[in-house]
LOGUTOR-713267 format. One record per residue: residue number from 1; residue in one letter; chain; x, y, z of N, C-alpha, C in turn. Coordinates in steps of 0.1 Angstrom, whole numbers. Each point is the difference from the previous one (the first is absolute). Example, Ala and Ser with C-alpha at 12.3 -4.5 7.8 and 13.67 -1.06 7.14 Angstrom:
BEGIN
[1; A; A; [132; -57; 78]; [-9; 12; 0]; [9; 12; 0]] [2; S; A; [-4; 11; -7]; [9; 11; 0]; [-8; 11; 8]] 
//
This chain:
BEGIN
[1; X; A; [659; -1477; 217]; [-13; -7; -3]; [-9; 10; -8]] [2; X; A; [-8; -3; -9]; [-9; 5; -10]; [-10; 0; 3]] [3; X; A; [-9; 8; 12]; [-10; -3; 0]; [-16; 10; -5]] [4; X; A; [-14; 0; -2]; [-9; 3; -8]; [-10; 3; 7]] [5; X; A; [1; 15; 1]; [-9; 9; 11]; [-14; 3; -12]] [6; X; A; [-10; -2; 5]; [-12; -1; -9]; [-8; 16; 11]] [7; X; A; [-5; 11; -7]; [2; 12; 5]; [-19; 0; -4]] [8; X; A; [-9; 9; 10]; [-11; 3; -10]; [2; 16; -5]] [9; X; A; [-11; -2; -11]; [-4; 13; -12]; [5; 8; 8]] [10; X; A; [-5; 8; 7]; [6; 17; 6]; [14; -2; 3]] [11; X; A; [4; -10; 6]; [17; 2; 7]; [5; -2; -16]] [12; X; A; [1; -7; -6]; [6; -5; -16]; [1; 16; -10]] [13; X; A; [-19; 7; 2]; [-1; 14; -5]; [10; 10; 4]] [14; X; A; [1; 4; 12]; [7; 2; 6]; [19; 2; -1]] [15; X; A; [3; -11; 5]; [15; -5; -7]; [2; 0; -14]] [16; X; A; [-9; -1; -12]; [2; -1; -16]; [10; -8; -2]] [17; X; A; [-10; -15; 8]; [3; -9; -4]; [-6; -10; -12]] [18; X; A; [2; -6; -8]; [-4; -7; -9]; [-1; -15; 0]] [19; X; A; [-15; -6; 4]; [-2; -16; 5]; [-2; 1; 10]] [20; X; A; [0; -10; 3]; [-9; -6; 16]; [11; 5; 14]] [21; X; A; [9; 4; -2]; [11; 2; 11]; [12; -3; -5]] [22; X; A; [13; -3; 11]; [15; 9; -6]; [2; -15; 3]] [23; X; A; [13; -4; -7]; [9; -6; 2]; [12; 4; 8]] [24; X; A; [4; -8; 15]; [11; 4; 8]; [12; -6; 4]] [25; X; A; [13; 3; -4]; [9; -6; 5]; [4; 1; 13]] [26; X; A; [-1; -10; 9]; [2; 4; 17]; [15; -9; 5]] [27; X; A; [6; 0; 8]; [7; -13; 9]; [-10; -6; 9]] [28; X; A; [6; -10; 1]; [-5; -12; 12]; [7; 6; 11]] [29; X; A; [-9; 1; 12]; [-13; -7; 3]; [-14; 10; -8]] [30; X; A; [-3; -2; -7]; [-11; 11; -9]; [-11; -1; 11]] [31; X; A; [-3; 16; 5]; [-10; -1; 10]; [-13; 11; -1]] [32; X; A; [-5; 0; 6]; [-15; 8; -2]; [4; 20; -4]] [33; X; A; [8; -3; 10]; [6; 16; 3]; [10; 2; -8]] [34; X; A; [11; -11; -6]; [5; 6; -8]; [-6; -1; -18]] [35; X; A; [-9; -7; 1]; [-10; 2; -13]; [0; 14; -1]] [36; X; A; [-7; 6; 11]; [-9; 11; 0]; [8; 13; -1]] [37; X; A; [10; -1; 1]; [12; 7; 4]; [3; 5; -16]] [38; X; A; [4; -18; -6]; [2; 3; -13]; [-8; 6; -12]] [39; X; A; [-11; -1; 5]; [-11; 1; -8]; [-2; 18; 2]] [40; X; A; [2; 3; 16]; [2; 20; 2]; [14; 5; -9]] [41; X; A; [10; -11; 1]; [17; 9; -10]; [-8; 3; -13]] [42; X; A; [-5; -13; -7]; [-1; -4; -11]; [-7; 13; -10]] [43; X; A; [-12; 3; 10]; [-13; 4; -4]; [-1; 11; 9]] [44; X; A; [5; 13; 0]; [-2; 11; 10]; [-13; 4; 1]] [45; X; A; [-8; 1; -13]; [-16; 0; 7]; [-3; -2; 7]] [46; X; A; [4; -15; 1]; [-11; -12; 14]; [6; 5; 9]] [47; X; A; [8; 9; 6]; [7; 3; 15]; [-13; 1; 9]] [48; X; A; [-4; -7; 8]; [-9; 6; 11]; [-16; -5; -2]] [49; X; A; [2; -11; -15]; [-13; -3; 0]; [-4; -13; 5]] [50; X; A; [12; -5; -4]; [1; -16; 10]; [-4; 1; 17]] [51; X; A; [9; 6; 9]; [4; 4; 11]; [0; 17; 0]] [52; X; A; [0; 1; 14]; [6; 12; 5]; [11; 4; -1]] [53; X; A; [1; 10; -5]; [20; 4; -3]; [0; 2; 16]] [54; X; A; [-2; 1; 10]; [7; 4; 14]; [2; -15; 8]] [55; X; A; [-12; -7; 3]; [-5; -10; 5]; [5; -10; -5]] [56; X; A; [4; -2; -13]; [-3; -14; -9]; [-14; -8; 1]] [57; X; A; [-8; 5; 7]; [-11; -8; 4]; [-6; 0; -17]] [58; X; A; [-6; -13; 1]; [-10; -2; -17]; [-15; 11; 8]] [59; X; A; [-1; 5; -17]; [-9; 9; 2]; [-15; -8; 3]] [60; X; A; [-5; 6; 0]; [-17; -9; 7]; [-6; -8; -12]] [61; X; A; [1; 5; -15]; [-9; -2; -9]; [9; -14; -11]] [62; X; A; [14; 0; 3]; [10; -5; -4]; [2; -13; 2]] [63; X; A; [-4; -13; -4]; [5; -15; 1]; [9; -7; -8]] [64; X; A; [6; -8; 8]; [13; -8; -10]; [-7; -17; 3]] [65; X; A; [3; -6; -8]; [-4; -14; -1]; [11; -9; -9]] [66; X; A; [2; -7; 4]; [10; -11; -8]; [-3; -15; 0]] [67; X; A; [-1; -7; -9]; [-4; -16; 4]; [-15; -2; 2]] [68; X; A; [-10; 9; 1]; [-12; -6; 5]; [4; 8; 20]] [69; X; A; [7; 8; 0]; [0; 5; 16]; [4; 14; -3]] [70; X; A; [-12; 4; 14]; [6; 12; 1]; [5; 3; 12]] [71; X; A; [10; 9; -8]; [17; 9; 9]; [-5; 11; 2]] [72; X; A; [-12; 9; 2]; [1; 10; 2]; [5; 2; 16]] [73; X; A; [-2; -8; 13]; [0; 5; 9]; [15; -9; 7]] [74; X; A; [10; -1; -9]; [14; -5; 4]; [7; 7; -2]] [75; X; A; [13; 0; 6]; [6; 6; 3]; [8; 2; -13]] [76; X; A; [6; 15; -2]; [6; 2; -14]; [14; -11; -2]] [77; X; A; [3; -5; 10]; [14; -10; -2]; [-2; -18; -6]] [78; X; A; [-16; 4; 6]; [-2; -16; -4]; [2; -5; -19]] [79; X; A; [3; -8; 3]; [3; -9; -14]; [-5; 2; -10]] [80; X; A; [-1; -3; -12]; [-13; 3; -7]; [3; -15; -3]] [81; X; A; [-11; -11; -6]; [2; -9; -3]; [6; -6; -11]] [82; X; A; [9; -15; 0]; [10; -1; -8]; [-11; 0; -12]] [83; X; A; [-9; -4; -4]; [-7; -2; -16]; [1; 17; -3]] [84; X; A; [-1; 10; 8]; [2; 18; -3]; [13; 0; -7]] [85; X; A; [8; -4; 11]; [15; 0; -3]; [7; -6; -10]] [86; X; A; [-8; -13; -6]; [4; -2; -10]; [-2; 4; -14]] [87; X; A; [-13; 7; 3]; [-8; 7; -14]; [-12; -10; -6]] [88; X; A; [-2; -9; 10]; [-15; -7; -4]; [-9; 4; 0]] [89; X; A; [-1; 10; 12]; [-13; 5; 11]; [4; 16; -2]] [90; X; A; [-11; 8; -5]; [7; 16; 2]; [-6; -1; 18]] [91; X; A; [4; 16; 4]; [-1; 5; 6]; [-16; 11; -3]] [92; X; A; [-9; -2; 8]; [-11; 5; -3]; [-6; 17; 10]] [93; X; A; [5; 11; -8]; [-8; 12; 9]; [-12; -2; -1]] [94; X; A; [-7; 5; 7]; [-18; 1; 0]; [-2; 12; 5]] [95; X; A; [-10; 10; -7]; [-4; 10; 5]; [-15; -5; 4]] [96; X; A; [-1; 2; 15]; [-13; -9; 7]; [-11; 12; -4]] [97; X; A; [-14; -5; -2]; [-8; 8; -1]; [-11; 0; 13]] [98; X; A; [-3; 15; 1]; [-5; 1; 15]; [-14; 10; -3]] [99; X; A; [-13; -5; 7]; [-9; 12; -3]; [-10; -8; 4]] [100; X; A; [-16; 3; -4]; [-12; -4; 2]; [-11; 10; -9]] 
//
């Protein structure tokens, strides 16, 4: 499956990537953790900015959203949804903003 990781500015800077995010070829069952997985082979910059390279935990500042929901606090195995899977719906990182 073909699916359409939409990345923001720094991580895109970063990787030297060109556009909004990567285009990824995965197998079914296409899932959160193996997105992310593909997206660390793909793009050796991003190692460690998604998650923790030890933990796999998502880093604090780091959201994923798909469909109008957010996946940041599911499990890396969960599904990603079929409109992701099909290439309707990307796959959305968010770098959350935090301050006062």
């Amino acid at each position: 499956m073909r699916i359409h990781v939409v990345l923001p500015y720094h991580l895109r800077t970063l990787a030297r990537i060109v556009g909004d995010g990567v285009d990824l070829d995965l197998a079914e069952p296409v899932t959160l953790g193996q997105t992310l997985a593909a997206l660390e082979r793909e793009h050796p910059a991003l190692r460690g900015t998604f998650r923790d390279p030890q933990t796999l935990q998502r880093r604090a500042f780091i959201r994923y959203f798909a469909c109008k929901e957010d996946l940041s606090h599911e499990p890396l195995d969960t599904p990603l949804p079929e409109a992701v899977v099909r290439g309707e719906e990307p796959l959305l990182v968010i770098g959350a903003m935090a301050g006062g």
